[in-house]
Backbone as a chain_set.jsonl record, in Angstrom:
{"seq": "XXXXXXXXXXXXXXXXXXXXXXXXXXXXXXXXXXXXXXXXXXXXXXXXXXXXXXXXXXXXXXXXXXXXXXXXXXXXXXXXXXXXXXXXXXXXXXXXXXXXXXXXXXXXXXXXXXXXXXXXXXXXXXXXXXXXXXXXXXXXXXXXXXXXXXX", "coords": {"N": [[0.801, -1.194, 0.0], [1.96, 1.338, 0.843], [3.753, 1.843, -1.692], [1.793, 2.343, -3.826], [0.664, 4.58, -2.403], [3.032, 6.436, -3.032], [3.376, 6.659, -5.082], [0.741, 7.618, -6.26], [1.01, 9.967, -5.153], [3.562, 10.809, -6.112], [2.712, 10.689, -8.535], [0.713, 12.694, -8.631], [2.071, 15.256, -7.883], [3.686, 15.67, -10.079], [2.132, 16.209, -12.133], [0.761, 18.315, -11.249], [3.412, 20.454, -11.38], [3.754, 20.337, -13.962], [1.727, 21.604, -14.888], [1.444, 24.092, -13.335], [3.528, 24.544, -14.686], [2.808, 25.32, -17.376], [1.242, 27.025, -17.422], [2.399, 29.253, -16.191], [4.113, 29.629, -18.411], [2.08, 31.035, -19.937], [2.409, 33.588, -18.937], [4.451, 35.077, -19.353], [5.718, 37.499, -21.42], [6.39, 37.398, -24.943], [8.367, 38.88, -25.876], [10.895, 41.035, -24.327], [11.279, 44.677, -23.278], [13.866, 46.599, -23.911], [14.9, 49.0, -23.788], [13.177, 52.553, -24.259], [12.744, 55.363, -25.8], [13.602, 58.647, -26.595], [15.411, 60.496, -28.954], [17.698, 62.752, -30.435], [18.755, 61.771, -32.944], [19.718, 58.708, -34.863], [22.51, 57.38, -35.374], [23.439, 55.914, -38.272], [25.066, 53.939, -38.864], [25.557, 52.076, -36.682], [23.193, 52.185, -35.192], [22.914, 52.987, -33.271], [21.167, 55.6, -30.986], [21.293, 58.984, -30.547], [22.289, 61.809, -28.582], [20.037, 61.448, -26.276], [17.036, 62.775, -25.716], [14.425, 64.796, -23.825], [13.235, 67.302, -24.642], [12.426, 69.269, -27.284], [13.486, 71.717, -29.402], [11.42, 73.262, -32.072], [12.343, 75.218, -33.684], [15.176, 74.99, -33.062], [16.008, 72.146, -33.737], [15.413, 68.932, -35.895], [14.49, 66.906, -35.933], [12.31, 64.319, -34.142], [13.158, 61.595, -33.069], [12.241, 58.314, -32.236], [13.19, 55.553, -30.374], [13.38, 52.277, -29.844], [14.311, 49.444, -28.075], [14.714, 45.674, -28.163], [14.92, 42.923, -26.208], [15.334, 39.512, -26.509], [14.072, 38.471, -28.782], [11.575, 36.43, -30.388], [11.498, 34.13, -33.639], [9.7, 34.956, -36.261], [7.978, 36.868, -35.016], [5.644, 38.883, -33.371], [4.526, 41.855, -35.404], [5.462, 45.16, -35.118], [3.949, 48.617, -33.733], [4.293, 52.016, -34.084], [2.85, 54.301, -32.075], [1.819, 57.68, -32.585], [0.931, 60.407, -30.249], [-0.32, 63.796, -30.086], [-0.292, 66.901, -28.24], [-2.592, 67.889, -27.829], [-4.144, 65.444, -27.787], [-4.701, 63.525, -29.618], [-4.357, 61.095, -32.236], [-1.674, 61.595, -33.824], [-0.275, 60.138, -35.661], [0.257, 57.131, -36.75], [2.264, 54.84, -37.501], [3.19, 51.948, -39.99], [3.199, 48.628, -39.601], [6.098, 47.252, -38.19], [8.634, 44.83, -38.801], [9.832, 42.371, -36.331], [11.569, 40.641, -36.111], [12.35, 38.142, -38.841], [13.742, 35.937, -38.735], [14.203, 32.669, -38.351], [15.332, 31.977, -36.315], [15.894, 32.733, -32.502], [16.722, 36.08, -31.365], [18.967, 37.91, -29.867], [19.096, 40.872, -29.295], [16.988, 43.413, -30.884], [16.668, 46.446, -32.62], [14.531, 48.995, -33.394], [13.603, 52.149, -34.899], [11.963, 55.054, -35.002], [10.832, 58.415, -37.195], [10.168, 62.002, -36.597], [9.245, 65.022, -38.605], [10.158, 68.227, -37.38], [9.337, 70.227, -38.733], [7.107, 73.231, -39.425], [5.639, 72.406, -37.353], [5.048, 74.201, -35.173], [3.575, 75.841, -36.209], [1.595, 74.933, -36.764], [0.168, 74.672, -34.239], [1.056, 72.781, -32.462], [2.97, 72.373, -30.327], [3.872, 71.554, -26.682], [3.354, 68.856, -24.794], [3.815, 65.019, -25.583], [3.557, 61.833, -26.851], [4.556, 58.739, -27.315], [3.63, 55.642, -28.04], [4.804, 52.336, -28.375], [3.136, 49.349, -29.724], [2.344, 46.346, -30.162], [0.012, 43.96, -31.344], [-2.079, 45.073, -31.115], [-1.424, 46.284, -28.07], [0.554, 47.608, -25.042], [3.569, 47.633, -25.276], [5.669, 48.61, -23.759], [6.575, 50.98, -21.598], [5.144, 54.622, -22.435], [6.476, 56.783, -24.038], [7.42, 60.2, -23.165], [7.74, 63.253, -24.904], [8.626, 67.029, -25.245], [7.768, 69.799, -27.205], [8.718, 72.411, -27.795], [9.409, 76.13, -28.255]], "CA": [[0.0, 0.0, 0.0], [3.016, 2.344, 0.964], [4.092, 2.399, -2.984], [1.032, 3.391, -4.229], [0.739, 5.538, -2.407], [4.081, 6.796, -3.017], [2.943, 7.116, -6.59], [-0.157, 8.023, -6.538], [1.805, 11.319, -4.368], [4.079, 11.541, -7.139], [2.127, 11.658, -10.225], [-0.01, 13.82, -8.815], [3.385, 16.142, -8.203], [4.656, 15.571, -11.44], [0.712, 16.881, -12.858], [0.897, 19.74, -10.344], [4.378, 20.93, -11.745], [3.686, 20.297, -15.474], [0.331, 22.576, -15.343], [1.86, 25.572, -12.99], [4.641, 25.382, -15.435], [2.066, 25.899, -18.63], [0.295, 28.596, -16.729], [3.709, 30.382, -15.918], [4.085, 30.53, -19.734], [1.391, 32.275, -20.672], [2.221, 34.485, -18.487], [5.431, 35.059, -20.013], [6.322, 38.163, -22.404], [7.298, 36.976, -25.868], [10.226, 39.181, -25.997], [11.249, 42.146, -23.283], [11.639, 45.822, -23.623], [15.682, 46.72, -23.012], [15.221, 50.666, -23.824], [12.527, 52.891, -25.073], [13.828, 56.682, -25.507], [13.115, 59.834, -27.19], [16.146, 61.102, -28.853], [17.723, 63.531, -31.508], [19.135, 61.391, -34.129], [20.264, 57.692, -34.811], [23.671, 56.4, -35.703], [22.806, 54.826, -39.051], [26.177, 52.838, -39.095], [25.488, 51.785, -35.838], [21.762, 51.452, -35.174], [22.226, 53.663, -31.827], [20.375, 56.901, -31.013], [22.383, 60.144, -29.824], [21.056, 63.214, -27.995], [18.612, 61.381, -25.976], [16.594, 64.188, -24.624], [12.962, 64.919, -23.621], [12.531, 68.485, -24.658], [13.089, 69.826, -28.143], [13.243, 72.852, -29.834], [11.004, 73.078, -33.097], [13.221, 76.019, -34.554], [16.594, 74.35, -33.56], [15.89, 70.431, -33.991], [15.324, 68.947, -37.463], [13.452, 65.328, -36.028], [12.441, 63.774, -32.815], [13.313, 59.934, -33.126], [11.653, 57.016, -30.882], [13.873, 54.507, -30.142], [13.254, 50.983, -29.122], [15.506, 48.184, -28.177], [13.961, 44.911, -27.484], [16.174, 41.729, -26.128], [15.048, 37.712, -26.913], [12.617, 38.182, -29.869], [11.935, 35.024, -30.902], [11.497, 33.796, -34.75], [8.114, 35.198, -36.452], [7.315, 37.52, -33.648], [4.618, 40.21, -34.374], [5.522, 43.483, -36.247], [4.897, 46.663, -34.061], [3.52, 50.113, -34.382], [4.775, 53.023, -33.205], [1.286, 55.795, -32.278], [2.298, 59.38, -31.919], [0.002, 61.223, -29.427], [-0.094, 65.393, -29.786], [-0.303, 67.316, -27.157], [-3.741, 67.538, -28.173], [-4.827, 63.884, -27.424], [-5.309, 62.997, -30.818], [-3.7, 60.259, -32.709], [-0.775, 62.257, -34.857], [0.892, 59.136, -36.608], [0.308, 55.372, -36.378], [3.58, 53.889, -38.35], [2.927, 51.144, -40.554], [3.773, 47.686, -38.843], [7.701, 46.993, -38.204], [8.622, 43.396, -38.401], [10.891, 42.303, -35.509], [11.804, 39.009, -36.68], [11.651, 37.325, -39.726], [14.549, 35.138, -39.036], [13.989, 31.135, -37.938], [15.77, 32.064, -34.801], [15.863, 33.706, -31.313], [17.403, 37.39, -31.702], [18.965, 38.27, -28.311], [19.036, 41.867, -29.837], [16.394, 44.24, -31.906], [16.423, 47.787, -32.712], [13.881, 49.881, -34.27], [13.068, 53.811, -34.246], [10.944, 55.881, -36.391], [11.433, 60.024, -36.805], [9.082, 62.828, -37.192], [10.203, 66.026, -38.867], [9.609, 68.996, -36.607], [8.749, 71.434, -39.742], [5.95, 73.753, -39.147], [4.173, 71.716, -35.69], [4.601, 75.222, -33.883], [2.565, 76.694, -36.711], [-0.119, 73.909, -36.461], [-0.027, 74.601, -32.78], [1.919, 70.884, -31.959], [4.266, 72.742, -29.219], [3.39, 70.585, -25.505], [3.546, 67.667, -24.136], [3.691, 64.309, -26.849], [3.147, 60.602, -26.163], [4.551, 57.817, -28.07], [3.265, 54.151, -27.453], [4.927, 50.811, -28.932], [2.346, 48.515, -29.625], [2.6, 44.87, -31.017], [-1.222, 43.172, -31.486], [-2.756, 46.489, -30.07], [-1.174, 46.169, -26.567], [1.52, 48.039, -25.198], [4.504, 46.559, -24.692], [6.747, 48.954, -22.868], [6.099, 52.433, -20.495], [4.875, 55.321, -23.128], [7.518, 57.678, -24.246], [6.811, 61.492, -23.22], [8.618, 64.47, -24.703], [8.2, 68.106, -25.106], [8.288, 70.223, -28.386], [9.003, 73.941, -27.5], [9.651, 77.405, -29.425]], "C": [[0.845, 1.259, 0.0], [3.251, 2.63, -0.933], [3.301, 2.661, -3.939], [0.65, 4.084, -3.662], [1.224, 6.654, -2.832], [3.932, 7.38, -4.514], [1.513, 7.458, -7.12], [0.388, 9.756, -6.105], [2.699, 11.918, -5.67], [3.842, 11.65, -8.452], [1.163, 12.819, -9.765], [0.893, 15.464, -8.616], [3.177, 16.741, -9.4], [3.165, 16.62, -12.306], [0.951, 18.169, -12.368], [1.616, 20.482, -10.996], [3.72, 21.341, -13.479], [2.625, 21.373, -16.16], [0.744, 23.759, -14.743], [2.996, 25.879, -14.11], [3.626, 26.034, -16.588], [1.496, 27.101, -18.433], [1.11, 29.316, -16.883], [4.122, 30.817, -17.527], [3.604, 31.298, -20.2], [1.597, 32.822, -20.23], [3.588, 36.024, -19.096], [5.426, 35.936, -21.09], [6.738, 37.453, -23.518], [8.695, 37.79, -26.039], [9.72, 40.787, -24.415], [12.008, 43.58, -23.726], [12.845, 45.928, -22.595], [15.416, 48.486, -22.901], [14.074, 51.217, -24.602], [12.954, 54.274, -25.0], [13.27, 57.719, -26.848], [14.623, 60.261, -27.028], [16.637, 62.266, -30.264], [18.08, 62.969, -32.82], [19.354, 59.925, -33.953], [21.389, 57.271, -35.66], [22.875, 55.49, -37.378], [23.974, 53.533, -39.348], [25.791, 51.905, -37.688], [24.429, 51.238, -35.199], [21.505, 51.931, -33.567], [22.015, 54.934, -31.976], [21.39, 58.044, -30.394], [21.695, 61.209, -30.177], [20.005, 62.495, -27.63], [18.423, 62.721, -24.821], [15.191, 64.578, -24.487], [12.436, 66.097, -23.936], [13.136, 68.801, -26.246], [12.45, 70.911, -29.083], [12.74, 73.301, -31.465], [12.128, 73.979, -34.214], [14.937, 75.753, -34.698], [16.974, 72.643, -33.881], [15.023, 70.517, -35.026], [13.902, 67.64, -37.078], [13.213, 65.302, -34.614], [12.078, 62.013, -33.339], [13.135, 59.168, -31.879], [12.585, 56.073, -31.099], [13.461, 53.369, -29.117], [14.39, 49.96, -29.622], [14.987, 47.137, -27.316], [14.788, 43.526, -26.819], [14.805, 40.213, -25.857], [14.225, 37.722, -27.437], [12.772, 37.349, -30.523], [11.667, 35.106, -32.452], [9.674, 34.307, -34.683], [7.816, 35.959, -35.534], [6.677, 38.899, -34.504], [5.42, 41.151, -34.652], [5.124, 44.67, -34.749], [5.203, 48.01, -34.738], [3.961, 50.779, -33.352], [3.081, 53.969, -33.01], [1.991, 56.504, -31.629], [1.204, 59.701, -31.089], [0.17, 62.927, -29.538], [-0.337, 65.63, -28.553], [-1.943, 67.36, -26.839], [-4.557, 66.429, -27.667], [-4.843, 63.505, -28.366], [-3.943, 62.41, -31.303], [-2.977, 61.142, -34.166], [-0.453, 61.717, -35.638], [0.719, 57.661, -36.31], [1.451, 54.862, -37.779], [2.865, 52.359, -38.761], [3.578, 50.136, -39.901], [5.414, 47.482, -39.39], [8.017, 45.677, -37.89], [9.934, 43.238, -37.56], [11.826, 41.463, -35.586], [11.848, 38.427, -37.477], [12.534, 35.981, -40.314], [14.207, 33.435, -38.349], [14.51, 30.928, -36.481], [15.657, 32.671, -33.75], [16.692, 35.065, -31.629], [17.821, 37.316, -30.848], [18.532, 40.097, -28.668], [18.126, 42.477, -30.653], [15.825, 45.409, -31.529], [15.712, 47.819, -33.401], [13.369, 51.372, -33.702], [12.375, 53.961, -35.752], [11.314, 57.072, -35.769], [9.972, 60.87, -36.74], [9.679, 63.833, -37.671], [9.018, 67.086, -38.274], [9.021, 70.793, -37.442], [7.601, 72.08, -39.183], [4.845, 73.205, -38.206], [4.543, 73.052, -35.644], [3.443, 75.92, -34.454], [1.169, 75.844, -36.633], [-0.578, 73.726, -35.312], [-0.468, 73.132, -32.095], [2.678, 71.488, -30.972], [3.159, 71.902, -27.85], [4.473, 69.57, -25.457], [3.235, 66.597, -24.925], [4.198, 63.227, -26.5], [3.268, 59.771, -27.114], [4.71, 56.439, -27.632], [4.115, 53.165, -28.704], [3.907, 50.112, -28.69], [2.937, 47.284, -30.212], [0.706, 44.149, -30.434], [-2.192, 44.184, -30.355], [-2.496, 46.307, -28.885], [0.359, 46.999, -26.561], [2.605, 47.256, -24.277], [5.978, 47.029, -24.264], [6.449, 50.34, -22.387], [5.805, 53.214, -21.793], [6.509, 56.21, -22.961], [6.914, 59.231, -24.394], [8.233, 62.312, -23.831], [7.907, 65.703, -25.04], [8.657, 69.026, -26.147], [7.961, 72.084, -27.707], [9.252, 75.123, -28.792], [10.831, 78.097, -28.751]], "O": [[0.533, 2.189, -0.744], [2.848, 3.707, -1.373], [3.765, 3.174, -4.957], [-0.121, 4.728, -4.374], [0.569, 7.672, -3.056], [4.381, 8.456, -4.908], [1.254, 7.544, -8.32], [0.066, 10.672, -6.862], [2.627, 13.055, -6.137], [4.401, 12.338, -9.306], [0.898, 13.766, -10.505], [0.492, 16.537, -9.067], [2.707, 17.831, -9.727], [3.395, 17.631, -12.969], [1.341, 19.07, -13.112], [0.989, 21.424, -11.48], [3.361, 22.43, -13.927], [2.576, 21.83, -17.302], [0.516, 24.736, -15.457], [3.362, 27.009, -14.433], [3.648, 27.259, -16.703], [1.33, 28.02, -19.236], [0.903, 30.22, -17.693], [4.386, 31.968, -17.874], [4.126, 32.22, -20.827], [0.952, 33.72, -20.773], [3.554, 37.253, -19.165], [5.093, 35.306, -22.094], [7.635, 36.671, -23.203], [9.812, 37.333, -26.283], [8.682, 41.198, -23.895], [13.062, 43.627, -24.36], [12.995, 45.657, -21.404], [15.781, 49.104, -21.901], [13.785, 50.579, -25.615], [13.646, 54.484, -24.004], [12.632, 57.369, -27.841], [15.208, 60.422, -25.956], [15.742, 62.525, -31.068], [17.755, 63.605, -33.822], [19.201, 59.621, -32.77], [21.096, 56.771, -36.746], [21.969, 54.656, -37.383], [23.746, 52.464, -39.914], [25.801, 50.71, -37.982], [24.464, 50.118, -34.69], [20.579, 51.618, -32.818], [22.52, 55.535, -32.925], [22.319, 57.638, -29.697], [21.002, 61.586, -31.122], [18.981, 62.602, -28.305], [19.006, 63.276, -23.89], [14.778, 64.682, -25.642], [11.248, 66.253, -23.657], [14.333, 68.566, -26.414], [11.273, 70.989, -29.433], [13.663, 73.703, -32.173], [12.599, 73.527, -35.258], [15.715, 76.007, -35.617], [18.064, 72.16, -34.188], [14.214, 71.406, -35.293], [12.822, 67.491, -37.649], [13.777, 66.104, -33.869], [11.064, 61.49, -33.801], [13.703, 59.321, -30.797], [12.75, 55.785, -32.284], [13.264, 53.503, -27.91], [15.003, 49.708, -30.659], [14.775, 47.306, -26.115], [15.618, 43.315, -27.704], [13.77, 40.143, -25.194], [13.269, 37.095, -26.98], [13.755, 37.189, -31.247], [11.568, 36.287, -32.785], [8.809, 34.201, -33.813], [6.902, 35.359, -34.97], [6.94, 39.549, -35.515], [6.595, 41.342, -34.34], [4.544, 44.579, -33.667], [5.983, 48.431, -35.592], [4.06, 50.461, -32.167], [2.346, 54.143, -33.982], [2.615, 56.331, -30.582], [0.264, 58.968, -31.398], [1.091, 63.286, -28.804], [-0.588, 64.729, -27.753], [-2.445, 66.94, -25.796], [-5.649, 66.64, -27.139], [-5.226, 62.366, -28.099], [-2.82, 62.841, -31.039], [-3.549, 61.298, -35.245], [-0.178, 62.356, -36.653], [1.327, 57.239, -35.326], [1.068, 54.603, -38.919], [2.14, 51.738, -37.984], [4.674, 50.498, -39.472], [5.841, 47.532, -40.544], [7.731, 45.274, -36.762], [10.975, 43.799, -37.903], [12.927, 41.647, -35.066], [11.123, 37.489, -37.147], [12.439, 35.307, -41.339], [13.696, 33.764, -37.279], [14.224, 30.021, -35.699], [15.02, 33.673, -34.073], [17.566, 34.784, -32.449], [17.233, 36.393, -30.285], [17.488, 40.47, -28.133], [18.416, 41.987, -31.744], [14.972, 45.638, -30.671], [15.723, 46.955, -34.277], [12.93, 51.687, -32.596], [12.291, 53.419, -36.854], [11.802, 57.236, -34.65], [8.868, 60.336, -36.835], [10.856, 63.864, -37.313], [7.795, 67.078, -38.41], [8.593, 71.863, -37.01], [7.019, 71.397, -38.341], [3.633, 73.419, -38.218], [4.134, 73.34, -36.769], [2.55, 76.459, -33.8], [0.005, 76.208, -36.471], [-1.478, 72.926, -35.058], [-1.458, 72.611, -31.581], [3.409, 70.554, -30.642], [1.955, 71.705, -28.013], [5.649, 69.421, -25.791], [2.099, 66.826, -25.34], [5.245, 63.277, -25.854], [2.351, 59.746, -27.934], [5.681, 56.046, -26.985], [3.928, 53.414, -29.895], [3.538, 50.071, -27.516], [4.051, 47.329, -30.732], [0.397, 43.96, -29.258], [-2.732, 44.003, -29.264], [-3.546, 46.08, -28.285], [1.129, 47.097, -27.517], [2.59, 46.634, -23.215], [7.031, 46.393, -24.302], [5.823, 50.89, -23.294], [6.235, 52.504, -22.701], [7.337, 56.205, -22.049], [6.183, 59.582, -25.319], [9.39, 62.14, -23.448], [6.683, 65.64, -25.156], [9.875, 69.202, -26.183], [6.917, 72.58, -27.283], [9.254, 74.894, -30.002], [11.34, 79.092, -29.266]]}, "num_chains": 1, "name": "protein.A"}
């Protein structure tokens, strides 16, 4: 009687384990935001951003570039959109999907930014406060990015 017990104890373990682990997956991020950033330009040899800075000046800055850097995107992993926000509230820019992945393997590494050009917002009265979300399958998938367009 002792060894079924003994195994009736440990398959029901072994079940226990095997189903908190499946749960713990879903719970699980497909990939993880390393950096999200508001800055003045990007490195195009390089694929990094320089001048990150939260405030910029419509008459002396040319762009304001979003930068994301994501670490362990797996193979096939959704595309993602960048949405601008004005100061306004209103949806300024939804970027056409950015594929993160389209290699057969794990990435540990992936960059992507998008720009805006800061031409004539002060005259369309765009100067404030300005809110850019990463999405992937309409969800966001790292803190919003605030900066501030001035005169």
């Amino acid at each position: 009687m002792k060894k079924r017990t003994l195994f009736a104890l440990t398959t029901v373990l072994f079940v226990w384990v095997a189903v908190a682990g499946a749960k713990e997956k879903k719970k699980v991020s497909y990939f993880y935001p390393e950096s999200f950033v508001s800055a003045q330009s990007v490195d195009l040899s390089t694929g990094l951003y320089s001048n990150q800075q939260s405030t910029f000046n419509v008459l002396r800055d040319e762009t304001v570039t979003i930068w994301l850097q994501l670490k362990y995107v797996p193979k096939a992993s959704k595309p993602v959109k960048f949405i601008w926000y004005s100061p306004r509230g209103d949806k300024y820019h939804e970027s056409k999907p950015i594929q993160l992945n389209k290699d057969k393997f794990l990435r540990k590494w992936v960059t992507v930014w998008q720009q805006i050009g800061l031409r004539n917002l002060d005259k369309l009265g765009y100067l404030g406060e300005w809110r850019v979300v990463a999405m992937v399958e309409g969800k966001a998938i790292a803190k919003e990015v605030k900066f501030t367009l001035v005169r």
